[in-house]
SERO-4910 file (N, C-alpha, C, O; in steps of 0.05 Angstrom, whole numbers):
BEGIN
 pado doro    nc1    nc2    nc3   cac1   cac2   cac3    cc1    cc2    cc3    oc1    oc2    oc3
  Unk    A   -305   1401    445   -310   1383    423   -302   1354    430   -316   1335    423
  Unk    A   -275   1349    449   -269   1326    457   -292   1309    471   -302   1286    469
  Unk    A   -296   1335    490   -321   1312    504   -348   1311    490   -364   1298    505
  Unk    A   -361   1320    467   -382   1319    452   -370   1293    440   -383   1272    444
  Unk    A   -347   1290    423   -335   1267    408   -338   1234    418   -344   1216    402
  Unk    A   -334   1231    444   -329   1213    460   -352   1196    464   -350   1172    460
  Unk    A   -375   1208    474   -402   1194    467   -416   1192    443   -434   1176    440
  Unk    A   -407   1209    424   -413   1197    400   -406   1168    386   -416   1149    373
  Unk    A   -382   1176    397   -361   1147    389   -379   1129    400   -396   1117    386
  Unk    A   -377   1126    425   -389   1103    448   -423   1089    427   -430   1066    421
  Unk    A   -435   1122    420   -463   1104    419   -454   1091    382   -463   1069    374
  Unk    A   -439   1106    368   -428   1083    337   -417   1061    351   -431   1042    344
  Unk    A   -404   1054    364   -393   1030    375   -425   1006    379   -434    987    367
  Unk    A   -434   1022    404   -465   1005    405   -470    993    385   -466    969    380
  Unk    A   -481   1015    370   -501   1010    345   -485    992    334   -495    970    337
  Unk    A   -464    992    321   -454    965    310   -449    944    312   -446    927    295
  Unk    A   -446    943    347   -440    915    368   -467    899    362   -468    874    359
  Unk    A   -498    922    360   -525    919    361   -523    898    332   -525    874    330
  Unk    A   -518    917    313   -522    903    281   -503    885    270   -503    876    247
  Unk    A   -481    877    298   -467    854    286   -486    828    303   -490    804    296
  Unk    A   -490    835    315   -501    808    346   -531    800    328   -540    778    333
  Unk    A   -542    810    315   -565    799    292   -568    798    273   -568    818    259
  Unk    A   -573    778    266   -575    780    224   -592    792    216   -607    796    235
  Unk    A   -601    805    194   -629    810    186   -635    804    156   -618    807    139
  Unk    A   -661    795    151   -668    784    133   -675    805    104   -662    824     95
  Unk    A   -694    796     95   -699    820     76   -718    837     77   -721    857     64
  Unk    A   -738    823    104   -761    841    114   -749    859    138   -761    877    149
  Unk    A   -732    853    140   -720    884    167   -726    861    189   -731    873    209
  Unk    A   -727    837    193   -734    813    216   -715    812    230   -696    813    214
  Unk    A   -707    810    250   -679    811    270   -679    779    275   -695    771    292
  Unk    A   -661    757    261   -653    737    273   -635    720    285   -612    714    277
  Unk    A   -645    714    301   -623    701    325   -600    687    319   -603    663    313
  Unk    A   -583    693    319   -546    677    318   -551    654    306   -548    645    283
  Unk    A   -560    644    326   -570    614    333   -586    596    317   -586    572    312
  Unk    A   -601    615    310   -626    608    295   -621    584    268   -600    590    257
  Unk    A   -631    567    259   -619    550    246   -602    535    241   -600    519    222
  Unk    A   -586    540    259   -562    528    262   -551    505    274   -559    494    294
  Unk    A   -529    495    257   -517    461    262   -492    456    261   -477    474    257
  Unk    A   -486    437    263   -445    422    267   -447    427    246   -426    436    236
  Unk    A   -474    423    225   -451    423    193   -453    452    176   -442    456    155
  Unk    A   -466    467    187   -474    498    175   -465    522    194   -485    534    204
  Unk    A   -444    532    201   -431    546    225   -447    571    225   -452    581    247
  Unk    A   -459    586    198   -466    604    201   -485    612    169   -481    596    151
  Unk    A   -499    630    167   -511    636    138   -499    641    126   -498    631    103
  Unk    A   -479    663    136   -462    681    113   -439    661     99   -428    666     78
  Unk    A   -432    632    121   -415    618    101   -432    593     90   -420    577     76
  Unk    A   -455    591     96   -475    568     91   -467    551     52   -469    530     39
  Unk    A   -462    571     52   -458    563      6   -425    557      3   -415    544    -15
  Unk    A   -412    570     25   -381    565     24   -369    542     34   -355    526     22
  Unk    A   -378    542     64   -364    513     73   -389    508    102   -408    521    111
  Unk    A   -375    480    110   -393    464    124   -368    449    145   -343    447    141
  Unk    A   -384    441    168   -360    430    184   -366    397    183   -387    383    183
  Unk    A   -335    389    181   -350    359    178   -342    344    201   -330    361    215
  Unk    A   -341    326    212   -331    311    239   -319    289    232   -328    267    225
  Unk    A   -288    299    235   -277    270    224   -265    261    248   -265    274    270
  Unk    A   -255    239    243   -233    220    266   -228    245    292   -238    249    314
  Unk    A   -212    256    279   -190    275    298   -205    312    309   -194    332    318
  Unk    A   -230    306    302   -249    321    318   -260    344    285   -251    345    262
  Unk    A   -278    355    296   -281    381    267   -264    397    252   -247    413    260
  Unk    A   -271    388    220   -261    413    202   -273    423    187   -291    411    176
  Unk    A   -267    445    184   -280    456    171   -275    465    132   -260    480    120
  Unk    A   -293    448    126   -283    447     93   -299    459     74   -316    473     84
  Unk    A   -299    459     52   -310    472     36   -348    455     25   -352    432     20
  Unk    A   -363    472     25   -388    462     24   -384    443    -12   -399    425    -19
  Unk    A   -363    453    -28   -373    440    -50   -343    443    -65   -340    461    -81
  Unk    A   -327    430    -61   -303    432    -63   -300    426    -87   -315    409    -97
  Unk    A   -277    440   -103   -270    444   -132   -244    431   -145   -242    426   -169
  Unk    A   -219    424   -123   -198    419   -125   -186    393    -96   -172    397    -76
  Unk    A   -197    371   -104   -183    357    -95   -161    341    -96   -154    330   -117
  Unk    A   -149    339    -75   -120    320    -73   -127    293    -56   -131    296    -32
  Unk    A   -127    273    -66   -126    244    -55   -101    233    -48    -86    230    -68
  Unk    A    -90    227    -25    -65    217    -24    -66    184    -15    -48    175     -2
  Unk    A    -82    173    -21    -87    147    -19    -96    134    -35   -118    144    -41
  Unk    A    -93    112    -49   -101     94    -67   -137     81    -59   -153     72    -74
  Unk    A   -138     85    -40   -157     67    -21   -174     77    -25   -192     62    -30
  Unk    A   -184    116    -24   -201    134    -29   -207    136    -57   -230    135    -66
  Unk    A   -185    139    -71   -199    152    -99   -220    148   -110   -234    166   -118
  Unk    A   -225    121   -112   -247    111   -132   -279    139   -112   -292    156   -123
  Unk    A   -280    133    -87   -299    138    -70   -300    171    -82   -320    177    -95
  Unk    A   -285    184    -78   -289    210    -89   -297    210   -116   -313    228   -121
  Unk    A   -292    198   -133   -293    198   -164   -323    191   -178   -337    197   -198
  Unk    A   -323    174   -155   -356    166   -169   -370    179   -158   -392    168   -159
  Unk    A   -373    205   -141   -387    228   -142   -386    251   -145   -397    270   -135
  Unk    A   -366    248   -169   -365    265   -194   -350    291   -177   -359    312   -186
  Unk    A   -333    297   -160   -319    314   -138   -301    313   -157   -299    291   -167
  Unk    A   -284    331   -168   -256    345   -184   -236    333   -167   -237    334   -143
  Unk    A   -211    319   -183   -189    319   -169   -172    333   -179   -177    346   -199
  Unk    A   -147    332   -167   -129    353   -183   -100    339   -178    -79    344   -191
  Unk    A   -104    318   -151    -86    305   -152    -87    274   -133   -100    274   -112
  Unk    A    -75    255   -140    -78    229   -129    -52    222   -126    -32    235   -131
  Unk    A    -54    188   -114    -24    174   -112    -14    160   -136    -29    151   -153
  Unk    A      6    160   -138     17    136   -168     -2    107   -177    -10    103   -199
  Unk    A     -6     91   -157    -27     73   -165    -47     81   -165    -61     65   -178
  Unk    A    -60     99   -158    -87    104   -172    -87    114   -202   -105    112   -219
  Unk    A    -68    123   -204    -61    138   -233    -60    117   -255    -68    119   -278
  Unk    A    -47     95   -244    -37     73   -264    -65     55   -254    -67     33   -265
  Unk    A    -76     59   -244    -95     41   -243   -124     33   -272   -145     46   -272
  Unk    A   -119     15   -291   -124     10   -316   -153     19   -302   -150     43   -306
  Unk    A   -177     18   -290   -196     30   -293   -194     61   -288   -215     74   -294
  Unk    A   -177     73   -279   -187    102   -269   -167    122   -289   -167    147   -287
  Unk    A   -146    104   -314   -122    118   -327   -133    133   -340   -121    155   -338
  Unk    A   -161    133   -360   -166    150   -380   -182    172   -357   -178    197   -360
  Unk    A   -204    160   -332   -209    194   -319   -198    212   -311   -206    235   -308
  Unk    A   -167    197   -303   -144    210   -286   -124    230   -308   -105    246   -303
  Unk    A   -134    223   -331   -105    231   -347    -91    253   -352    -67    255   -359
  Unk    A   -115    279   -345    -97    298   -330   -106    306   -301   -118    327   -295
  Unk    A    -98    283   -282    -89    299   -252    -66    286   -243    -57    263   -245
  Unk    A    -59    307   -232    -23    304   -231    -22    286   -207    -40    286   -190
  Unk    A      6    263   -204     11    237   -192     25    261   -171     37    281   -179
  Unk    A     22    251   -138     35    255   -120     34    240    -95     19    220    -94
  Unk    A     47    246    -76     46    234    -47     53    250    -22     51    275    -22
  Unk    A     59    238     -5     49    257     16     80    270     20     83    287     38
  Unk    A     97    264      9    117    287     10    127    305     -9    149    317    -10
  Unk    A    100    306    -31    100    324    -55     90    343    -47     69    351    -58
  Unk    A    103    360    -19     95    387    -14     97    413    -40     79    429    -41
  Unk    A    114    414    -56    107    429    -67     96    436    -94     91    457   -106
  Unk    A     94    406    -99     77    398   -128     42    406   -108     24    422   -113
  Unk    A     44    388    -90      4    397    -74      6    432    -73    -17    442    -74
  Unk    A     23    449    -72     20    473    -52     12    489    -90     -5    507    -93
  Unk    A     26    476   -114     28    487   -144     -7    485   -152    -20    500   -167
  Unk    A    -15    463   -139    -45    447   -161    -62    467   -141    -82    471   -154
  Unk    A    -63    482   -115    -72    499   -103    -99    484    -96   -119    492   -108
  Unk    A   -102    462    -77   -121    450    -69   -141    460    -49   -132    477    -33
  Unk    A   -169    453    -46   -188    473    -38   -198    436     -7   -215    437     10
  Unk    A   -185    420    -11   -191    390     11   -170    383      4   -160    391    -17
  Unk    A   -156    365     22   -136    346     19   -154    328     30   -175    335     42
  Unk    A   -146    295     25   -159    275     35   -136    245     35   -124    237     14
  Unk    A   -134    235     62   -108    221     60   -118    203     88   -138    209    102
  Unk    A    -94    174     94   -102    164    111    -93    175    137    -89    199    138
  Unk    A    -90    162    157    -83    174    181    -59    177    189    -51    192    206
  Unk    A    -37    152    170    -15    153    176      4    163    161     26    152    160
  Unk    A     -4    195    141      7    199    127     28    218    135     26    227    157
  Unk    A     50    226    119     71    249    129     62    270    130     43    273    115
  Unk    A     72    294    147     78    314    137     37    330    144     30    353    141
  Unk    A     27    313    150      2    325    157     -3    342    160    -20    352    146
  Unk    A     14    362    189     11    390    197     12    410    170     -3    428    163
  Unk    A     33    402    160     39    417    139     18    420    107     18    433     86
  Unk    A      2    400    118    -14    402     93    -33    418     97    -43    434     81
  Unk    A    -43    411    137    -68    431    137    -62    461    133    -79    478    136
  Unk    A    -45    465    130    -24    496    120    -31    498     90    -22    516     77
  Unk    A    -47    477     80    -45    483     53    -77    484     43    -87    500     27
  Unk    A    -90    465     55   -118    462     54   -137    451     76   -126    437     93
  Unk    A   -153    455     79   -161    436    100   -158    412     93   -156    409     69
  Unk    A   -157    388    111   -147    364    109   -160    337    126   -157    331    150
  Unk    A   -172    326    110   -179    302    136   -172    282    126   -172    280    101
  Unk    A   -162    258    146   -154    231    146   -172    219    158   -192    229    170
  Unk    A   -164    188    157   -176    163    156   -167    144    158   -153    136    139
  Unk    A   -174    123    190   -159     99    190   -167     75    166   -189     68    158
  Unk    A   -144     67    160   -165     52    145   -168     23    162   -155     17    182
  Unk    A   -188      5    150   -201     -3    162   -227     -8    175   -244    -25    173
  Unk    A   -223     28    198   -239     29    208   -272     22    223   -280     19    246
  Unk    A   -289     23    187   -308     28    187   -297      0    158   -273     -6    154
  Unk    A   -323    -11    142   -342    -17    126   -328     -8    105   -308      6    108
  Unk    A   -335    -14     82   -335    -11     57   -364     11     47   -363     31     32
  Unk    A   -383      2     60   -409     19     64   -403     39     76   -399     58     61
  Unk    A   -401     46    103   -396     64    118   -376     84    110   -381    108    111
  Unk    A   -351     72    101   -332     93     88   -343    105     70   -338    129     70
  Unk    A   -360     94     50   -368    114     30   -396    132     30   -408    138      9
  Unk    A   -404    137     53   -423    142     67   -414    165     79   -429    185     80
  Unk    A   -373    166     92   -370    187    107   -358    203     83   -361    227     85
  Unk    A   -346    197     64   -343    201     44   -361    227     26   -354    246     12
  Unk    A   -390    215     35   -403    235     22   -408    249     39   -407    273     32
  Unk    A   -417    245     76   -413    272     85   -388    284     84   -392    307     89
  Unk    A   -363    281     80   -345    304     75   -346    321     48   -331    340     47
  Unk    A   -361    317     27   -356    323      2   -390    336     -2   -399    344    -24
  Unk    A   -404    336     21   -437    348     19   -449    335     -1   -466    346    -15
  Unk    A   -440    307     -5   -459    294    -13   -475    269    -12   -480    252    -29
  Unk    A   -480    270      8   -483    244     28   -513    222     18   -519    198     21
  Unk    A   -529    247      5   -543    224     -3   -540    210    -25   -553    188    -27
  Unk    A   -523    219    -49   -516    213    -62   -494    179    -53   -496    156    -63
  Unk    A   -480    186    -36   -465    157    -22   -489    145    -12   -493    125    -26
  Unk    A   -498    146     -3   -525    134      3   -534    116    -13   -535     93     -6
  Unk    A   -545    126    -43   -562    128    -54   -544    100    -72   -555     81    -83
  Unk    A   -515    103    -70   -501     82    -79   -497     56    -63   -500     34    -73
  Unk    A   -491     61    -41   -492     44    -15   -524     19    -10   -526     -2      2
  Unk    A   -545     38    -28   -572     24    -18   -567     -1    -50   -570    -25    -53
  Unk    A   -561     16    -64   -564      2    -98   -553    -23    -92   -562    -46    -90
  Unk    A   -528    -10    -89   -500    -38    -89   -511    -58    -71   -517    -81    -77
  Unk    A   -513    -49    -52   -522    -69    -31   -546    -95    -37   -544   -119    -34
  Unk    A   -566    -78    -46   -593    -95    -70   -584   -111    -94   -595   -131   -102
  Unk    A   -567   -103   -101   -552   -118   -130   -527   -128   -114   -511   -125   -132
  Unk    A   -519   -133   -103   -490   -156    -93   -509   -186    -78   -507   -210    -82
  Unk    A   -531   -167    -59   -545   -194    -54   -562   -212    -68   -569   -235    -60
  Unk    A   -570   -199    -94   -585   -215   -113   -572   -223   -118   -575   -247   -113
  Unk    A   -543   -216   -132   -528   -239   -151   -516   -265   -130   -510   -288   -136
  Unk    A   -515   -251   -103   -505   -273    -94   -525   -297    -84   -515   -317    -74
  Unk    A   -549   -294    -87   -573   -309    -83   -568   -328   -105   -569   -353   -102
  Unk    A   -563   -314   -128   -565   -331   -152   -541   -350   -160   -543   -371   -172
  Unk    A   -518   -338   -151   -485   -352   -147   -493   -379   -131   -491   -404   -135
  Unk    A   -504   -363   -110   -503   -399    -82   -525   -418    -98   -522   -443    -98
  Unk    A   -551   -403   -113   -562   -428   -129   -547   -447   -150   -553   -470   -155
  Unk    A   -529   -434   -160   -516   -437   -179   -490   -467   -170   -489   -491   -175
  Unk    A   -479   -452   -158   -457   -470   -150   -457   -485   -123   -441   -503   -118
  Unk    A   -480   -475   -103   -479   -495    -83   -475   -482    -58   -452   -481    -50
  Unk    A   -492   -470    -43   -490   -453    -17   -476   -464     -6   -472   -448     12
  Unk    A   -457   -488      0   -436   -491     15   -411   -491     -5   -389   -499      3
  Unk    A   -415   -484    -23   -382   -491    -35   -366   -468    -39   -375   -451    -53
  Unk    A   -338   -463    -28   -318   -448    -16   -314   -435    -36   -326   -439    -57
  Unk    A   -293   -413    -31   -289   -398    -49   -266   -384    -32   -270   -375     -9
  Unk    A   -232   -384    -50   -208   -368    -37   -202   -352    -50   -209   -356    -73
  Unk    A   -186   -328    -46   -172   -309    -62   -147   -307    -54   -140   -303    -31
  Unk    A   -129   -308    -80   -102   -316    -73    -91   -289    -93   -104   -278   -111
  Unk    A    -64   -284    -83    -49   -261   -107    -14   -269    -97     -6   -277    -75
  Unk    A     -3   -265   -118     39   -264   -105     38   -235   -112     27   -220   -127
  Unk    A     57   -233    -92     70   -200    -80    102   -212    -86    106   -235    -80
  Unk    A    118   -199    -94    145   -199    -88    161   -229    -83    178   -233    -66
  Unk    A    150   -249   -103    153   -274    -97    144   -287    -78    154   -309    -75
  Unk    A    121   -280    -58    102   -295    -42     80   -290    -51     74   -270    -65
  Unk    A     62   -310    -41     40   -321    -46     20   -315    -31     27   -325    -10
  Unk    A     -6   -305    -26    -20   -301     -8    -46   -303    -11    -57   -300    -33
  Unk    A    -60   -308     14    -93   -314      3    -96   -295     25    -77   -286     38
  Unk    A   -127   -289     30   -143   -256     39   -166   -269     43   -179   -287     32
  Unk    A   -168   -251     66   -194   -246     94   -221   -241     73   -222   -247     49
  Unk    A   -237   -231     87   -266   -221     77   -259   -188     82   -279   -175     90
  Unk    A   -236   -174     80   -236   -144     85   -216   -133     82   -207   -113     93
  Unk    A   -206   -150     59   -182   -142     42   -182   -131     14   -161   -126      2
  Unk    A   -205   -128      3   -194   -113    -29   -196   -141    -37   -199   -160    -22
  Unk    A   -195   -143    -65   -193   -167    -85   -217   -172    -91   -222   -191   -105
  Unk    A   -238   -154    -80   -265   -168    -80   -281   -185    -58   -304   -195    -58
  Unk    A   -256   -186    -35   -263   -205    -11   -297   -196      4   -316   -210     13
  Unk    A   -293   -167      1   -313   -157     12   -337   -162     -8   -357   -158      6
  Unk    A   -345   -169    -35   -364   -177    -41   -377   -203    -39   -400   -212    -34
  Unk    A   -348   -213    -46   -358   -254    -39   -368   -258    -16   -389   -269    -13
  Unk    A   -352   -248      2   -365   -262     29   -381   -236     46   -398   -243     62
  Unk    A   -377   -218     43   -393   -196     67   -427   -196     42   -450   -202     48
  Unk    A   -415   -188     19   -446   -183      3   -459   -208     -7   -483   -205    -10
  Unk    A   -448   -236    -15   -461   -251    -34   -456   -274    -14   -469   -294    -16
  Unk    A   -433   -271     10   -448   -290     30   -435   -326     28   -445   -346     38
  Unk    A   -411   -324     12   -397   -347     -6   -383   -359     21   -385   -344     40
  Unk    A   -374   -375     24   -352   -394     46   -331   -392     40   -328   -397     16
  Unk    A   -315   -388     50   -286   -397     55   -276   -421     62   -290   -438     74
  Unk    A   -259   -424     59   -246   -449     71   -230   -443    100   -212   -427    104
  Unk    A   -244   -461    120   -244   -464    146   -212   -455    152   -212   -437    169
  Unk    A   -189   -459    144   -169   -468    146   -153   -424    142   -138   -412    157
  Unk    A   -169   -414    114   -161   -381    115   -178   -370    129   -176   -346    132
  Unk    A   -203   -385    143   -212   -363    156   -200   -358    188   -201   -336    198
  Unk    A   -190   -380    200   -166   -384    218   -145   -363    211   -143   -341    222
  Unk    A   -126   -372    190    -95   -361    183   -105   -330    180    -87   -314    181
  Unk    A   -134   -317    175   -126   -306    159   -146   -274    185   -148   -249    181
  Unk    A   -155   -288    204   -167   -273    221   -150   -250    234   -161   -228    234
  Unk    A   -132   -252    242   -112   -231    253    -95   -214    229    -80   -197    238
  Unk    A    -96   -216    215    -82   -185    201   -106   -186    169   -112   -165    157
  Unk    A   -114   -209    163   -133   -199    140   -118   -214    112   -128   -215     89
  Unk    A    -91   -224    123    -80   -247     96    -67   -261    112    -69   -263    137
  Unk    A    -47   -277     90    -28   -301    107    -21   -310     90    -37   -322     76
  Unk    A      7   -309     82     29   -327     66     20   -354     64      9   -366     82
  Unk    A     26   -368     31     31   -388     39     51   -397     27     64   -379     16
  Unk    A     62   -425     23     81   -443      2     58   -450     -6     35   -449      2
  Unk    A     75   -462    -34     62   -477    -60     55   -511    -42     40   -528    -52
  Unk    A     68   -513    -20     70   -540    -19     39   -541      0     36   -564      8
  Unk    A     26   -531      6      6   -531     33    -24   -513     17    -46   -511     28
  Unk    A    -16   -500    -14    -38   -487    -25    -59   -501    -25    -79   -488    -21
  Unk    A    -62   -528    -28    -90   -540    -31   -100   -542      0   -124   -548      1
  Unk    A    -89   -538     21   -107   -534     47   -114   -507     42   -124   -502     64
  Unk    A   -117   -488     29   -122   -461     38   -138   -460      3   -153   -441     -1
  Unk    A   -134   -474    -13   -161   -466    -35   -186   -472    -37   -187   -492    -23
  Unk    A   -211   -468    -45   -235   -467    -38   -241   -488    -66   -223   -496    -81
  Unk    A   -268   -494    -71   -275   -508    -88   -272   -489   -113   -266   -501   -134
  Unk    A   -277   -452   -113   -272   -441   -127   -244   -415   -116   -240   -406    -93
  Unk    A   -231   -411   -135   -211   -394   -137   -212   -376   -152   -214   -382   -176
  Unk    A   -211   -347   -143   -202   -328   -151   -175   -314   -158   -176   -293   -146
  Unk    A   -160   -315   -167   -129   -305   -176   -122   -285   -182   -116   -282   -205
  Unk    A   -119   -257   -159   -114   -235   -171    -84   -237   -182    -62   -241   -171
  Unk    A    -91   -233   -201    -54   -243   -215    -42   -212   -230    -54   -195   -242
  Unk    A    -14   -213   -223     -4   -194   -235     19   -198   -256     39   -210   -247
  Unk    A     18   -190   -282     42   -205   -295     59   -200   -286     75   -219   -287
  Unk    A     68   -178   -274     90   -166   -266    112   -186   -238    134   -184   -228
  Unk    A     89   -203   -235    105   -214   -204    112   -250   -218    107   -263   -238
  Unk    A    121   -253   -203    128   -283   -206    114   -297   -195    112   -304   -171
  Unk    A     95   -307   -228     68   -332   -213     74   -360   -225     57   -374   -237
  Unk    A    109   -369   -217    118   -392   -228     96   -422   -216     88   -442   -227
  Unk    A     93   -410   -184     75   -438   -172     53   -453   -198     47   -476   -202
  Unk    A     43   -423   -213     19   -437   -232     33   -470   -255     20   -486   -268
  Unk    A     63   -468   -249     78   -487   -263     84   -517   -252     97   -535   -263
  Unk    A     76   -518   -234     88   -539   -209     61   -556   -213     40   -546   -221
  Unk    A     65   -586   -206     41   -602   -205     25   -604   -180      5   -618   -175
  Unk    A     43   -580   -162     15   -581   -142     -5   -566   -143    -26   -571   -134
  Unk    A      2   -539   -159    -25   -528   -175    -39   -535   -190    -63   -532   -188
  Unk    A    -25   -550   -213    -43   -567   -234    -65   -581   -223    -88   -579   -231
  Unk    A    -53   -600   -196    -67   -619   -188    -94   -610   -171   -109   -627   -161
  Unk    A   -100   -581   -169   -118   -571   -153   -142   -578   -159   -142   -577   -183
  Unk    A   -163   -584   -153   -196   -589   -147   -195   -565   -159   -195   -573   -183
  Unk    A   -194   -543   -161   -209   -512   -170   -195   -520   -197   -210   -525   -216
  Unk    A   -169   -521   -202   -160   -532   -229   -164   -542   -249   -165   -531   -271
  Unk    A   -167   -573   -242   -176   -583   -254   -205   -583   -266   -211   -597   -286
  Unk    A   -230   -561   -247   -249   -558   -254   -255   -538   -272   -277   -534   -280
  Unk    A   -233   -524   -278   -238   -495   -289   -248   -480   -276   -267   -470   -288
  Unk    A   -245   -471   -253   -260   -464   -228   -239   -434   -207   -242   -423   -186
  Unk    A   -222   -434   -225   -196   -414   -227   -202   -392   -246   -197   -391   -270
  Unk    A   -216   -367   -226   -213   -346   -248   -190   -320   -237   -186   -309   -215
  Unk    A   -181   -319   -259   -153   -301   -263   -161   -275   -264   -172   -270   -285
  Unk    A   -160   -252   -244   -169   -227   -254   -142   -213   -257   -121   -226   -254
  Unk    A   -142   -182   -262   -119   -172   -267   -121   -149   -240   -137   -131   -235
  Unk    A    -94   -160   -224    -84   -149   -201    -94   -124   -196   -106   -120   -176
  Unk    A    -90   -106   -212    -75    -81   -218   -105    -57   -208   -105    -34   -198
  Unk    A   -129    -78   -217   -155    -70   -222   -174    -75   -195   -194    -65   -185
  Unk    A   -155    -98   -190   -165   -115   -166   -168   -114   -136   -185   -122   -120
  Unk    A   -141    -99   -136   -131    -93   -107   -152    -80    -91   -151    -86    -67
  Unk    A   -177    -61   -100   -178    -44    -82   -218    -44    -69   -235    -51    -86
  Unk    A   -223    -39    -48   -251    -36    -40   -268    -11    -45   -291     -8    -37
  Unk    A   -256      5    -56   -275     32    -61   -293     24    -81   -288      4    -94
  Unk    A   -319     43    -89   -342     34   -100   -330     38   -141   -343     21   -153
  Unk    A   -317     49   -155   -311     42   -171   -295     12   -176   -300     -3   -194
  Unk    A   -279      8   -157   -272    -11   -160   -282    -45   -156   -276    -66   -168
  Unk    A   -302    -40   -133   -325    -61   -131   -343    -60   -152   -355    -81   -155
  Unk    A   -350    -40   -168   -377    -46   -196   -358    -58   -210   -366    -57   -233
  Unk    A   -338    -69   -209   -308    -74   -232   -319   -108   -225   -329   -125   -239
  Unk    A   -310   -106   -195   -311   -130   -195   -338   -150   -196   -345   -171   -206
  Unk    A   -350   -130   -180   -383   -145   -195   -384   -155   -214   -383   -180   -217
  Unk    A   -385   -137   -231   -386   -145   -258   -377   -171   -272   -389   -186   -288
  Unk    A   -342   -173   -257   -324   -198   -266   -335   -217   -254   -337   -237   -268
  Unk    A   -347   -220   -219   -361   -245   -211   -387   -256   -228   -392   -280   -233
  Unk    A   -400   -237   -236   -425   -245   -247   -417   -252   -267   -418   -276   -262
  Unk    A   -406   -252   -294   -393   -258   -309   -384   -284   -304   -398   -301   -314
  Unk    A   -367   -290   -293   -348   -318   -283   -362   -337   -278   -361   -358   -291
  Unk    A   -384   -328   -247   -399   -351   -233   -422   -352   -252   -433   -374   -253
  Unk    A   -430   -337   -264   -465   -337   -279   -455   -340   -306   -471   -352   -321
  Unk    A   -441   -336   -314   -438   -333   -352   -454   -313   -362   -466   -317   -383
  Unk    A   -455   -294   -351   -470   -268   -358   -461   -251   -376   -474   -231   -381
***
């Protein structure tokens, strides 16, 4: 019986090695491994489950349609949100952030060393920048990809954005819009006020003062990358190597533009607005100083740019 047993075994072994090495369809069709296959679809049987995506730090593999996300960056949220992707959890300023408070109002505030508040909300993506803590330990919890920031674009980020979240044409589809509507209005701004006339963005942090690059948040990236506005010669110098640059109250009128933007926060100390060297400003005295609120302001993701659209067109057009 032993040795009758033994090749039996052998040829069940076959046969199954046979019926695992090919798929088959519903006509009895034998198809190849291979067959259809891509970086972002590993296989059929997980084709509806997950997808591999290619981030920075080489492939992961995430969920084709993820249900529970965790944002650990302020910088991301909006980008996930406006393609309607579930969060479950974000950072403290995004939470307090007056446009995103009433969508956010129940997902729970954390950061990247809220290991066991993330491990409770039972997340299906983590999504964070590159320099966050505790990383290893997250991909222990979900799959996980980061992001320098910087990197890439305001476009482009929310582009990779949607390929990680399988929905890429959808980022797309926002990327082409925005892009068509930032350059009209800004066609109509430079008729408006004067294709050469400047434009700065200033905010105080912690009792300093600062004005910002074209790739800083505040909107920089619409004025000057989408609608194409000038700067003043003087920040685009100071302000080339890190993307801002301090100033004093005493030297503000070299670094303001004919128009001023003021991301202002009540919370900080914006005594300079008291001093006669602000009063005395060209943007000042023209009414040419618009005040937005900080809080709303800070950031380049695509919720947060339709914000500010909105407020430029408004300001510069009287719309």
């Amino acid at each position: 019986m032993k040795k009758l047993f033994v090749p039996i075994l052998l040829i069940l072994v076959l046969l199954l090695s046979a019926c695992g090495g090919n798929q088959v369809n519903n006509n009895n069709q034998a198809i190849s491994p291979s067959a259809n296959s891509s970086s972002a679809v590993p296989s059929a049987a997980s084709k509806s489950d997950t997808i591999t995506y290619q981030s920075e730090s080489g492939p992961v593999e995430v969920p084709a349609h993820p249900k529970r996300v965790v944002v650990l960056t302020r910088f991301l949220t909006g980008n996930v949100m406006i393609l309607g992707v579930p969060l479950v959890g974000v950072d403290e300023m995004s939470k307090n952030n007056p446009n995103f408070v009433k969508k956010l109002e129940n997902v729970s505030a954390v950061s990247d060393e809220s290991l066991e508040k993330i491990i409770e909300l039972n997340p299906d993506l983590i999504i964070g920048l590159s320099d966050i803590k505790n990383i290893d330990k997250f991909k222990q919890i979900a799959p996980t990809v980061t992001y320098t920031y910087g990197k890439v674009d305001f476009k482009k980020q929310q582009v990779e954005i949607g390929k990680l979240l399988n929905k890429e044409k959808e980022a797309q589809a926002w990327v082409d819009d925005f892009d068509a509507r930032t350059k009209k209005a800004g066609e109509e701004i430079k008729a408006k006020i004067g294709a050469e006339a400047t434009v700065s963005v200033i905010e105080t942090f912690n009792k300093q003062l600062y004005v910002y690059g074209d790739n800083f948040g505040r909107g920089t990236e619409i004025l000057y990358q989408q609608f194409g506005l000038k700067m003043p010669e003087k920040v685009k110098a100071a302000t080339k190597k890190d993307g801002f640059f301090a100033l004093s109250t005493e030297v503000l009128k070299d670094y303001t533009g004919d128009y001023v933007i003021f991301s202002k926060d009540a919370d900080q100390n914006n005594s300079f607005q008291n001093t006669e060297t602000y009063k005395n400003l060209p943007s000042v005295k023209n009414q040419h100083v618009y005040e937005a609120d900080a809080k709303t302001f800070y950031f380049n993701d695509p919720l947060s740019m339709e914000y500010q659209l909105e407020f430029f067109i408004r300001h510069f057009l009287g719309h």
